[in-house]
N, C-alpha and C positions, 0 to 999 in steps of 0.2 A: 666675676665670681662672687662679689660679697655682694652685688644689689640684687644675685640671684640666690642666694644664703637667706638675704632680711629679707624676702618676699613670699620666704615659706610660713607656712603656720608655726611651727614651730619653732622659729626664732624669735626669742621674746629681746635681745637687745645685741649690738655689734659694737664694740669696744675699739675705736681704731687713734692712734694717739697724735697729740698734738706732736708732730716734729715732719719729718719728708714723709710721713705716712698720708698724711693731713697734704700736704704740698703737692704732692703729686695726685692721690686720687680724688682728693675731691677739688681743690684750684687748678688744677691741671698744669703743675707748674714744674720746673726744676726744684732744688729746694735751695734756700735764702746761703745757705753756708757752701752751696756746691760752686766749681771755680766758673758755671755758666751765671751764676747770681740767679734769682727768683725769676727767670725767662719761661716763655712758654712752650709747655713741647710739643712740638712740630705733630701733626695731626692727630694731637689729643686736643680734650676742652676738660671744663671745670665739669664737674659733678653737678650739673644739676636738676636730673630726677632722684638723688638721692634719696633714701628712705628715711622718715623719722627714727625709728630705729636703730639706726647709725648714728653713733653720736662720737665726737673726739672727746678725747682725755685725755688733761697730762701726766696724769699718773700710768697712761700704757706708751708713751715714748714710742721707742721705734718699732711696737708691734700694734696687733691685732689680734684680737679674741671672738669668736660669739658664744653665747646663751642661748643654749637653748631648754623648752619648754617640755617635763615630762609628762602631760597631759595630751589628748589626744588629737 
């Protein structure tokens, strides 16, 4: 859903934060505090056709946002 989000025109940025947000979708991982430890999940991979666009922050924690462009 969200590499189908930042690949529209009008998403000018996606906000997705450094914590299991970060861990799972784009390492393709468990996340570091959960009781499996930082493992890989079973027929996932890491993100990486990720879009520029997508950037982590840790200022959005355990969410996710996008921007979008009111322009045409």
């Amino acid at each position: 859903m969200l590499w189908f989000e930042a690949i529209q025109p009008k998403t000018r940025i996606i906000y997705i934060g450094e914590s299991f947000i970060e861990d799972v979708l784009v390492r393709g991982k468990f996340p570091s505090d959960s009781a499996i430890g930082p493992a890989d999940i079973p027929a996932w991979g890491a993100w990486t056709d990720k879009p520029e666009n997508v950037k982590s922050e840790p200022e959005h924690m355990s969410h996710w946002h996008l921007s979008l462009s009111d322009q045409p």
